[in-house]
C-alpha positions as CSV (number, residue, x, y, z in Angstrom):
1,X,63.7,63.1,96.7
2,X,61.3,65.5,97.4
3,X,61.1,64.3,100.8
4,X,64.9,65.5,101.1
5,X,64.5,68.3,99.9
6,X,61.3,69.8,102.6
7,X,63.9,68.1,105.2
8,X,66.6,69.8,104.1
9,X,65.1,73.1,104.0
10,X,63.3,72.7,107.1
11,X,66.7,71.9,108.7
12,X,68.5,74.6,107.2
13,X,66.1,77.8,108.5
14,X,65.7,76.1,112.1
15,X,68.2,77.7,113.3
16,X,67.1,81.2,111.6
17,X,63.5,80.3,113.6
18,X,65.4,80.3,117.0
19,X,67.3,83.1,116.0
20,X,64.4,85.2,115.2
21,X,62.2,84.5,118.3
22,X,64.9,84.8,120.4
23,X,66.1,88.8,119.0
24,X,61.9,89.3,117.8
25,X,63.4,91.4,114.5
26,X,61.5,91.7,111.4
27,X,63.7,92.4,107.9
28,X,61.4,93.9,105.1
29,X,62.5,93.9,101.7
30,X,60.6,95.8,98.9
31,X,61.0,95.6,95.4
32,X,58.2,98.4,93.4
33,X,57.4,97.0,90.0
34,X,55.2,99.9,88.4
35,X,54.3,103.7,90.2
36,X,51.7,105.9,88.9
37,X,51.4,109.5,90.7
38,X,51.1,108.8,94.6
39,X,50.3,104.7,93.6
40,X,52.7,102.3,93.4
41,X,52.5,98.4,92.9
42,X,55.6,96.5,94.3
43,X,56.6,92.8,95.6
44,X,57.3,92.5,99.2
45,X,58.8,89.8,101.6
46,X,59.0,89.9,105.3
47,X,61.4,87.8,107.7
48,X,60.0,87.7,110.6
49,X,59.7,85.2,113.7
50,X,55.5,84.2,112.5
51,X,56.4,83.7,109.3
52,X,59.7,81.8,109.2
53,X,58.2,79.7,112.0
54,X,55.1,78.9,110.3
55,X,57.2,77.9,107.3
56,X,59.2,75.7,108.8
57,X,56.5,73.9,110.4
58,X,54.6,73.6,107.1
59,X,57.7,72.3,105.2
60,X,58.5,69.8,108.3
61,X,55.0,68.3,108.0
62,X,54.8,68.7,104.2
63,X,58.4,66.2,104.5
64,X,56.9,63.6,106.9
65,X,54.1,63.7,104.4
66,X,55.7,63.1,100.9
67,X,58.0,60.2,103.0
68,X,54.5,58.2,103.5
69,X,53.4,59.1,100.5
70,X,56.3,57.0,98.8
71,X,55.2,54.2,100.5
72,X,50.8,54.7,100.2
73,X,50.8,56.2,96.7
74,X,53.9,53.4,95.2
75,X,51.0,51.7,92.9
76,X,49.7,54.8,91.5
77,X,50.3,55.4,87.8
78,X,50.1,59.3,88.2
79,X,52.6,59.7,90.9
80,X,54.9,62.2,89.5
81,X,52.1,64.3,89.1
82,X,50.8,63.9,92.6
83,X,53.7,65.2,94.0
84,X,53.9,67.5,91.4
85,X,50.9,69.1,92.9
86,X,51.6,69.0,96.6
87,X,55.0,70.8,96.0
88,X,53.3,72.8,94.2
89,X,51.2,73.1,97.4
90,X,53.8,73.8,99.7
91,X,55.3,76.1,97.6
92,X,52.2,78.5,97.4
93,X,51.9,78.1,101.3
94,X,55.2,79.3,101.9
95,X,54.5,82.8,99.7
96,X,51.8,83.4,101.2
97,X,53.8,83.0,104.7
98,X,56.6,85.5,103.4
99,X,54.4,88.4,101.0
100,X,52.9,91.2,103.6
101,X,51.7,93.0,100.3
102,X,47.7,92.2,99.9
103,X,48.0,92.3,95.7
104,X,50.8,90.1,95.6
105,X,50.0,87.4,98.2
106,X,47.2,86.3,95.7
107,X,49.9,84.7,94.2
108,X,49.7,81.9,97.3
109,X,46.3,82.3,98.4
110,X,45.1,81.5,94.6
111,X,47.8,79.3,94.2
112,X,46.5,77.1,97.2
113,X,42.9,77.4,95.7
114,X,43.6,76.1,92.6
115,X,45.9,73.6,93.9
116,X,43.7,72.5,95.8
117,X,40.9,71.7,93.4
118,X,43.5,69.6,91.9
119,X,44.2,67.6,94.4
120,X,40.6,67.0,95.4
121,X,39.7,65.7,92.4
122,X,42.6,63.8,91.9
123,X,40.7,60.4,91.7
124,X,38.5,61.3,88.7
125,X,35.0,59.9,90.0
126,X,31.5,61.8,90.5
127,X,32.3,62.0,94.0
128,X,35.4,63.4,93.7
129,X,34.4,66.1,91.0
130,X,31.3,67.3,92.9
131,X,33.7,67.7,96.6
132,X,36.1,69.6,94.1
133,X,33.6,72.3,92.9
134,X,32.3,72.8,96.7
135,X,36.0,73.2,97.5
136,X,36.7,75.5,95.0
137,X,33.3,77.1,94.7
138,X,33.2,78.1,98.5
139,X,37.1,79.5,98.2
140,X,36.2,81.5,95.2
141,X,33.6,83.4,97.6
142,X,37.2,84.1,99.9
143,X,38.9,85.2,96.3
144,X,36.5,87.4,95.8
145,X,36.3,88.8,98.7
146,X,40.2,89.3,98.8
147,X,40.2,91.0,95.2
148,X,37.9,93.7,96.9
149,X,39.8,94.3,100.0
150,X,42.2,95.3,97.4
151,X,40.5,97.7,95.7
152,X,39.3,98.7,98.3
153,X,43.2,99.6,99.3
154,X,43.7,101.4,96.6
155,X,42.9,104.9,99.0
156,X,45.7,104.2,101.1
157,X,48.2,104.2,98.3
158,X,49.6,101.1,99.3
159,X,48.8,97.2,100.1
160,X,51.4,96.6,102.6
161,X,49.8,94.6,105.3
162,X,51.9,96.2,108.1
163,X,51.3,100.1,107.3
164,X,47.2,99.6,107.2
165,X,45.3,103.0,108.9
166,X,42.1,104.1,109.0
167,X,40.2,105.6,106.5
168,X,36.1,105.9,105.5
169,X,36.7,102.4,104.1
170,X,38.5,100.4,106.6
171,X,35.3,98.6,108.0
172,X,34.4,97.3,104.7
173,X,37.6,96.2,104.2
174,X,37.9,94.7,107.6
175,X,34.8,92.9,106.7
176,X,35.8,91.4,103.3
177,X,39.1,90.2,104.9
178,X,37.3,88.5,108.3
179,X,34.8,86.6,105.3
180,X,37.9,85.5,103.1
181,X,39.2,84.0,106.0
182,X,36.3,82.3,106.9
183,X,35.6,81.1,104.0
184,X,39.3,79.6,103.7
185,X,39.3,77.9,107.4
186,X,35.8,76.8,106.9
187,X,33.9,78.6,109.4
188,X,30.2,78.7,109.6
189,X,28.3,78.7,107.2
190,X,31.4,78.0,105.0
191,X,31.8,75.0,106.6
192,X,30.6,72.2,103.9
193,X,33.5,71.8,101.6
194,X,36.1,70.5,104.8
195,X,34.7,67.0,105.2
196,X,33.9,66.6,101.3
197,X,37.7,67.4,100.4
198,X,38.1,64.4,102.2
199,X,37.7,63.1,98.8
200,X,41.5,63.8,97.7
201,X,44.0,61.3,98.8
202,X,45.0,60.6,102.6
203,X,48.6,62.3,102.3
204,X,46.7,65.1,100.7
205,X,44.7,65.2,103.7
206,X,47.2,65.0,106.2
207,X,48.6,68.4,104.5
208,X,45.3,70.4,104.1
209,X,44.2,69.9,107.6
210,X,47.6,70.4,109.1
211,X,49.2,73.4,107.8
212,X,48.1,74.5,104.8
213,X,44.9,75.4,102.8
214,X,42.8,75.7,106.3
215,X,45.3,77.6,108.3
216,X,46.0,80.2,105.4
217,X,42.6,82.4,107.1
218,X,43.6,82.1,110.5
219,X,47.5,83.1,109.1
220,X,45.8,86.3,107.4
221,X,44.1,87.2,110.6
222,X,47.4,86.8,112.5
223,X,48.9,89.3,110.2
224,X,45.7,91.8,110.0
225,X,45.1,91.5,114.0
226,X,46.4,94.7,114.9
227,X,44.4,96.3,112.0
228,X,41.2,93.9,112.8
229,X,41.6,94.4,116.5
230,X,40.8,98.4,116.1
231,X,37.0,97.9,115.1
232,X,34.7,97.1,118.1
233,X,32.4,94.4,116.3
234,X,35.1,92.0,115.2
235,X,36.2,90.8,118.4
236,X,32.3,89.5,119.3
237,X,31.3,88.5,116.0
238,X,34.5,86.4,115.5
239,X,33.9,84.4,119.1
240,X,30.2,84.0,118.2
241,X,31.2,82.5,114.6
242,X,34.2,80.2,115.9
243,X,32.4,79.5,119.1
244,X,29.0,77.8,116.2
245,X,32.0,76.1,114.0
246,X,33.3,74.4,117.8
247,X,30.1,73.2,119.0
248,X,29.0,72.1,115.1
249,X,32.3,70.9,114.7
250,X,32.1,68.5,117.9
251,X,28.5,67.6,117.9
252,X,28.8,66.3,114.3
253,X,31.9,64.2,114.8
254,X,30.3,62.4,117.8
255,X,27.6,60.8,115.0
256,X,29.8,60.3,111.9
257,X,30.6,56.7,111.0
258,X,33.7,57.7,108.0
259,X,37.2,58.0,109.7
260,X,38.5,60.2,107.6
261,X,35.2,62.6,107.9
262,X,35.7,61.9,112.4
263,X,39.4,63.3,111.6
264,X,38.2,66.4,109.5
265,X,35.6,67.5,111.9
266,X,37.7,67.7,114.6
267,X,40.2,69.6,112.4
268,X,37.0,72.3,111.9
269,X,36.6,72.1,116.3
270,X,40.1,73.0,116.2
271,X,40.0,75.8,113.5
272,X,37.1,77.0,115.8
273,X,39.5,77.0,118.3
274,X,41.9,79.3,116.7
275,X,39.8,81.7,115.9
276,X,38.0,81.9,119.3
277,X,41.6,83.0,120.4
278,X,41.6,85.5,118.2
279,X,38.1,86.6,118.7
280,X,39.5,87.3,122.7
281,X,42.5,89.0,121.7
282,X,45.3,86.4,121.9
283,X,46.8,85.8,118.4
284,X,50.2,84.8,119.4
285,X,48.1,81.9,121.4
286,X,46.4,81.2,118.0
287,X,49.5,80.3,116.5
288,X,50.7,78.5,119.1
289,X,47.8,76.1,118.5
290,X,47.8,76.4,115.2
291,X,51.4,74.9,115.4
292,X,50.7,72.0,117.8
293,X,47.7,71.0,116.3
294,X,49.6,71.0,112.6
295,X,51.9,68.7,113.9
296,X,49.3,66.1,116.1
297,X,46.6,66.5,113.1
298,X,49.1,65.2,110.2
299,X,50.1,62.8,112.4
300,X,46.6,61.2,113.1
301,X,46.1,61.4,109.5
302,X,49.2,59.4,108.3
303,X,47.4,56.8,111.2
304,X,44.7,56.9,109.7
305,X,46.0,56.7,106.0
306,X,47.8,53.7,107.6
307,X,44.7,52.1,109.0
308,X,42.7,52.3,105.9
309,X,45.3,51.3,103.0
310,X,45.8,48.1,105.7
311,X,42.1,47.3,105.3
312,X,41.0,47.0,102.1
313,X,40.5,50.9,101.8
314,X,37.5,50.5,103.8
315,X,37.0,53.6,106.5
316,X,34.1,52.7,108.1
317,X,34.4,53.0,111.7
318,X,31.9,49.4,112.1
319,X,34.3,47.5,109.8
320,X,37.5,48.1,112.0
321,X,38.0,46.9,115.6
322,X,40.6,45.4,117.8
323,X,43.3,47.1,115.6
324,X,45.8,47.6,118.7
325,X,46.7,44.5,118.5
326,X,47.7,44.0,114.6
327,X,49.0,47.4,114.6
328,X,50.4,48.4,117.9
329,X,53.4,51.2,116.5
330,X,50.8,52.8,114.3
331,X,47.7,52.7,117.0
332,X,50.1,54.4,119.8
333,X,50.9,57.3,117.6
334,X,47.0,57.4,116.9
335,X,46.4,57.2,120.9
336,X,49.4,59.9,121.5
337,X,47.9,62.4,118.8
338,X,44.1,61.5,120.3
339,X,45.4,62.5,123.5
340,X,46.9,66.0,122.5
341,X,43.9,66.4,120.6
342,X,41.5,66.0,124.1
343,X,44.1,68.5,125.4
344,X,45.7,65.9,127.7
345,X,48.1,67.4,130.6
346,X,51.8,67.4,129.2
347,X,50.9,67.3,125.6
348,X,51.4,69.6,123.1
349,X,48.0,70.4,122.9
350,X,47.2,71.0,126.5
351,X,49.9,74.1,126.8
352,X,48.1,75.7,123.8
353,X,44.3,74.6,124.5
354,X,44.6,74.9,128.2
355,X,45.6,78.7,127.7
356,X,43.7,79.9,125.1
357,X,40.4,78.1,127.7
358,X,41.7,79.9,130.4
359,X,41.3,83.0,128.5
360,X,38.3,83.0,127.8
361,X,37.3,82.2,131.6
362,X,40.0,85.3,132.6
363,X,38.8,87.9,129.8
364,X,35.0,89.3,130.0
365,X,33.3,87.2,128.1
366,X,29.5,86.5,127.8
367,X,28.4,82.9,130.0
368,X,26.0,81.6,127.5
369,X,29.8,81.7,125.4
370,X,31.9,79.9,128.3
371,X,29.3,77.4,128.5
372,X,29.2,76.3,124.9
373,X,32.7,76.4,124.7
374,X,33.1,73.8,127.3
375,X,30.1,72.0,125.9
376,X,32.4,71.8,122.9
377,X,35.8,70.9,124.8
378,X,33.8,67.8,126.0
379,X,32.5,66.8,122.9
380,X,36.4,66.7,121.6
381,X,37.2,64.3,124.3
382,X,33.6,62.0,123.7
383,X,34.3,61.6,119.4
384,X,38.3,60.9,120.4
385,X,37.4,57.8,122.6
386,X,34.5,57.2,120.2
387,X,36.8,56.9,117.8
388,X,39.5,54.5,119.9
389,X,36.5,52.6,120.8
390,X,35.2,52.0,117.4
391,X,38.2,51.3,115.3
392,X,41.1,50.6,117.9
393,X,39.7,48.6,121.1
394,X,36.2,47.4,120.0
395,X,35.4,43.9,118.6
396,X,37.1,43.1,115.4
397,X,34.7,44.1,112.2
398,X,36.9,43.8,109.6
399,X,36.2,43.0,105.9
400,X,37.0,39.2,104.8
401,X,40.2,39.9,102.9
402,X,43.2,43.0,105.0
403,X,46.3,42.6,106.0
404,X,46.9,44.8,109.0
405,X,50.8,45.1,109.6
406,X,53.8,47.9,111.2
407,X,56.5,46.7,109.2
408,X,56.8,49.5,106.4
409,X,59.6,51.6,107.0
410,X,58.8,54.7,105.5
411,X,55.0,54.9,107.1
412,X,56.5,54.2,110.8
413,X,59.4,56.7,110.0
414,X,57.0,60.1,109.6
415,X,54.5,58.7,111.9
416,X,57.1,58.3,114.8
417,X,59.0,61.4,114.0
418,X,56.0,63.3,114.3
419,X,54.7,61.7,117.4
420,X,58.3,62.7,119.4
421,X,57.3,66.3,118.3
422,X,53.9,66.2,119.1
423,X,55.0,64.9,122.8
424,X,57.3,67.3,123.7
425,X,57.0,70.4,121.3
426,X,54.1,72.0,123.2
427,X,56.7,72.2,126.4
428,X,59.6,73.7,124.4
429,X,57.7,76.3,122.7
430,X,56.3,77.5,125.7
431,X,59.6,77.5,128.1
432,X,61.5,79.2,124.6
433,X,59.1,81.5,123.2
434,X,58.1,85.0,125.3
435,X,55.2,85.2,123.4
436,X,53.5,81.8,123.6
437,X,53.7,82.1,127.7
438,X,50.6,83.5,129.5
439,X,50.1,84.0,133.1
440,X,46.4,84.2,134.5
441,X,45.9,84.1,138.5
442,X,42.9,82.3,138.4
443,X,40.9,80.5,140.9
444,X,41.3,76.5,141.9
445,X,37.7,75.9,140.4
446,X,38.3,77.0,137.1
447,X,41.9,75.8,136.8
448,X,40.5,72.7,137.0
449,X,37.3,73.0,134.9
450,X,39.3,71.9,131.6
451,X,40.9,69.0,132.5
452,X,37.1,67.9,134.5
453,X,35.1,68.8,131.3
454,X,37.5,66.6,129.3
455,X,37.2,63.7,131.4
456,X,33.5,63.9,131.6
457,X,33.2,64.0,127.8
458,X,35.8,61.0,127.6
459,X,33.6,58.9,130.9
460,X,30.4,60.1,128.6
461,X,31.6,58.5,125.4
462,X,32.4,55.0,127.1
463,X,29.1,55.0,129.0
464,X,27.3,56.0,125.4
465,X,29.2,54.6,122.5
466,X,28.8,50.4,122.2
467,X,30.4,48.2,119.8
468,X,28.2,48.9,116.8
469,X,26.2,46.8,114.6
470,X,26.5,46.8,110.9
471,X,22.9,45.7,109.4
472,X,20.7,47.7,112.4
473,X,21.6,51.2,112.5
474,X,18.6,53.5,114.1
475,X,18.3,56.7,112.0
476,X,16.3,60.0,113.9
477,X,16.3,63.4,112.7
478,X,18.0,65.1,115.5
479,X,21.2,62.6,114.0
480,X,20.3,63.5,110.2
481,X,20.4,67.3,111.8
482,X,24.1,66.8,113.1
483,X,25.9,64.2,111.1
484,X,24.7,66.5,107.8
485,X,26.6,70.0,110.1
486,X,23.1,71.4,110.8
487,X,22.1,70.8,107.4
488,X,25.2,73.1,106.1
489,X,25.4,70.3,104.0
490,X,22.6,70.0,101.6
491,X,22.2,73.9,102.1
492,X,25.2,74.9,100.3
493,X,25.1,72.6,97.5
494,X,21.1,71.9,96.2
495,X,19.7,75.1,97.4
496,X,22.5,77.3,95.6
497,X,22.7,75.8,92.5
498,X,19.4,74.3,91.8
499,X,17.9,78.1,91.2
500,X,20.3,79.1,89.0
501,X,20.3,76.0,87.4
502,X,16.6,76.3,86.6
503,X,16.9,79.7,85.6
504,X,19.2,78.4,82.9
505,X,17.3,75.8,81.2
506,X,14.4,78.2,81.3
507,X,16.5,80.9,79.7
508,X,17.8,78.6,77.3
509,X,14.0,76.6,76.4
510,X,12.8,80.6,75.9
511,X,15.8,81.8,74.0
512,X,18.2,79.9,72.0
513,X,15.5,77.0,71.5
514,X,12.7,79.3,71.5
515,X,12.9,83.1,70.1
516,X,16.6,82.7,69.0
517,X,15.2,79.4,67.2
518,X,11.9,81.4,65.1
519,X,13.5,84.5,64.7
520,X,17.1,83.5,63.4
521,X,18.4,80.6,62.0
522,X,15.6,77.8,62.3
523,X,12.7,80.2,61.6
524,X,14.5,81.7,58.7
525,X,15.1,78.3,57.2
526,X,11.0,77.1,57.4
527,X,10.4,80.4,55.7
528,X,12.2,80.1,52.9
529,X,11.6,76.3,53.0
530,X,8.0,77.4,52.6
531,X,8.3,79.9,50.0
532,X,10.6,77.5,48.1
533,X,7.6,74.9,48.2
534,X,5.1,77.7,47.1
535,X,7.2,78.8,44.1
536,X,7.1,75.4,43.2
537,X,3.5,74.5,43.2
538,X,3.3,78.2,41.5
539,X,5.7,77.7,39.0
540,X,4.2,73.4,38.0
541,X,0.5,75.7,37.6
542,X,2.3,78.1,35.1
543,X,3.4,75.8,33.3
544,X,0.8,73.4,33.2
545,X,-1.8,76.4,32.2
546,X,0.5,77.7,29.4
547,X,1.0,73.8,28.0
548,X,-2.8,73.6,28.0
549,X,-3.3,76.8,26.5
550,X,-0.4,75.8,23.7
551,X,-2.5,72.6,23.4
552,X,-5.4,74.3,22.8
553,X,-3.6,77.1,20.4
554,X,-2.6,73.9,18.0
555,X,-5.8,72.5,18.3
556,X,-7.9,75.3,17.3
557,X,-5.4,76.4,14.1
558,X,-5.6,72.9,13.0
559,X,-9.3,73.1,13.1
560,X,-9.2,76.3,11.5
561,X,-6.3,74.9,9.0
562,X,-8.9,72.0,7.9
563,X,-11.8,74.3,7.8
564,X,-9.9,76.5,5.2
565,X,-8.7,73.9,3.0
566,X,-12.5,71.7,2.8
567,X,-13.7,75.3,2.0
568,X,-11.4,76.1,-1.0
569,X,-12.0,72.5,-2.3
């Protein structure tokens, strides 16, 4: 049903998409809630082309989604809740899309926060609850940061994201709004909580690292660009970031063994991606990647959701193998999504990623930056026939007991309908929409350094990458260094808390079992405990003296009675 429904919708503004990119009008509607003196506080929607687009695209994955869901999540007890919560989801996704007012799109941007924590702990295991608070403790850094770039507004009068100018405290608010969005599209050194959300359930996956809870920083940076683009450090430190997260991003995927984790990664090289765009001035190219890569990155997801409910749950790239022929439906769509991924000519992904490469070789741009940047673009091609090698082509691995079959309706239903878009989006977008279309005269050379990098990386990755072995796996440090994201890993989590931590159980020995304890309720209890005992022993003397002394009283006036009486006798 609620499959339906995201169809429905997503049907039903298509034509309102088209409509708007082809006539590029905006519609603002305002509704002001409270006004004191020159301040007011009011509730704003925009229509625009970015906005309505990006929701349709969202609510078209989020459908696809939800339909395999039905089918992967059929056995689970808790199911109205779990779609419960990615409605939910969507629906904080989508007001965040259409709310250009900074207080009121916390509404969607805490709404996806807390959703997400949800979600991410939706098994309720150790693992699940420790991924959850990294999730949500490393987007509460972005909340934060938000709530300040709104009080920071306040000097402007208003928090309408299209009428920003400025003022004494624009470059601190530029600066808390580039951080929230890091810290919401995992950029370094945000970057830890991507791969350990990975702990939420496949479908769940699929939608965080299409369209949703990731894209929601590059979306705000979209919307703030022409604001953004006005200070002179935000361009270079935005490529320098994005350009670390790409090459982290790519080096790390090429030595982890967990598909799921492989998948994720390469969903942080493309967010790197994105933001590199945006970092040379191109943010209309950024969402044209964003879009592509939403659809190819749910879509090799629901593959891999496929893959690993087939096989005993396992996702251990050594315990899969020769999978294209048990599953040959599902391992195409994996193979056509792989493909756009690498940025293969005539995919979707090539007519964003080929661009937004060829910008960065047209716009000045530091070469120590082009050259990691194709370093990276390499690497993207190397873990994607890593991958294929590993799970699809290599020798069968798998555990004793899976079943590895295409027959499910409902799985090969979303899978295939997003593989059609994923093929032929990228062309339609570009030949339809002015503002995805780029022309850059550009020598024969560099023309074809994309497409030569890629197929290095992917000639690199067969060479390399052997059929692994199970019990003998050869562990160095430069691996540890990578596979844990140049220790981003362990940094964010032990270091951060274990202080703090510390400082708590000393402030808690010292206090309320130590000073608290003597000076208030346990110290005042031994105290009178003690004076208790001492009026005790006090009071048994006293009245062992005066029954002595009475004792001695009778004694001596009977003595003195039989004195008197011999004496009168």
């Amino acid at each position: 049903m609620s499959s339906f429904i995201l169809f429905f919708y997503a049907a039903s503004i298509s034509p309102f998409t088209i409509y708007f990119f082809m006539t590029n009008k905006c519609i603002l509607l305002e509704w002001e809630i409270f006004s004191a003196s020159s301040t007011f506080l009011s509730v704003s929607l925009i229509l625009d082309p970015i906005g309505i687009s990006f929701s349709n695209v969202v609510c078209l994955i989020s459908a696809c989604v939800m339909l395999f869901s039905s089918s992967y999540m059929e056995g689970d007890i808790f199911l109205s809740r779990f779609v419960g919560l990615v409605m939910m989801f969507v629906l904080s996704m989508n007001l965040l899309v259409f709310i250009p007012n900074l207080a009121a799109l916390l509404i969607g941007w805490d709404g996806l926060g807390i959703v997400s924590f949800a979600l991410v702990i939706y098994y309720q295991n150790t693992k699940s609850l420790s991924a959850g608070m990294l999730t949500a403790l490393a987007n509460r850094i972005g909340d934060v940061m938000l709530l300040l770039s709104i009080g920071l507004c306040v000097i402007q009068g208003h928090w309408n994201i299209l009428f920003m100018w400025n003022n004494s405290f624009s470059p601190l608010l530029a600066f808390c709004l580039v951080v929230a969005a890091m810290t919401k599209s995992a950029q370094v050194p945000f970057s830890s909580w991507l791969p350990a959300a990975m702990a939420a359930p496949t479908p769940v996956s699929a939608l965080v690292h299409s369209s949703t809870l990731v894209t929601a920083g590059v979306f705000i940076l979209i919307r703030f660009f022409p604001f953004l683009n006005s200070f002179n450090g935000f361009s270079i430190g935005l490529l320098f970031i994005s350009v670390l997260t790409l090459l982290m991003a790519g080096i790390g995927a090429n030595y982890e063994y967990d598909l799921k984790k492989v998948i994720a990664l390469s969903t942080l090289s493309q967010l790197g991606v994105m933001m590199m765009s945006l970092g040379l001035g191109m943010p209309f190219l950024a969402l044209f990647h964003l879009y592509t890569h939403a659809l190819f990155k749910a879509m090799l997801f629901l593959c891999a959701g496929a893959i690993i409910h087939n096989n005993s749950n396992s996702q251990d790239l050594r315990q899969l193998g020769n999978l294209w022929n048990q599953m040959p439906l599902t391992i195409s769509c994996l193979n056509v999504a792989n493909l756009a991924l690498c940025g293969a000519p005539f995919m979707s992904g090539f007519y964003s990623k080929d661009l937004i490469l060829e910008t960065s070789l047209y716009n000045p741009c530091n070469l120590l930056m082009i050259v990691l940047i194709f370093l990276a673009t390499g690497m993207t091609a190397a873990y994607s026939i890593r991958l294929s090698i590993y799970s699809l082509w290599g020798h069968p691995n798998h555990l004793p007991l899976h079943q590895n079959y295409d027959e499910d309706i409902k799985v090969t239903m979303s899978v295939m309908l997003l593989s059609i878009m994923s093929i032929f989006i990228g062309k339609v977008m570009q030949m339809s929409i002015l503002e995805f279309t780029s022309i850059m005269p550009l020598p024969l050379v560099h023309k074809l350094l994309t497409i030569s990098v890629t197929l290095l990386g992917g000639w690199l990755a067969v060479v390399i990458w052997k059929t692994p072995s199970i019990n003998k796996i050869s562990v160095s440090k430069f691996m540890i260094f990578n596979s844990l994201m140049w220790f981003l890993a362990p940094l964010s989590t032990q270091p951060l808390i274990r202080s703090p931590l510390q400082f708590g159980a000393s402030f808690f020995k010292i206090l309320d079992q130590g000073w608290f304890e003597i000076l208030g309720g346990q110290g005042t209890f031994m105290m009178s405990k003690k004076m208790i005992k001492l009026n005790q022993v006090f009071q048994l003397n006293v009245v062992s003296s005066f029954s002595l002394v009475i004792l001695m009283m009778m004694s001596f006036s009977l003595l003195l009675l039989i004195t008197v009486i011999y004496h009168f006798n």
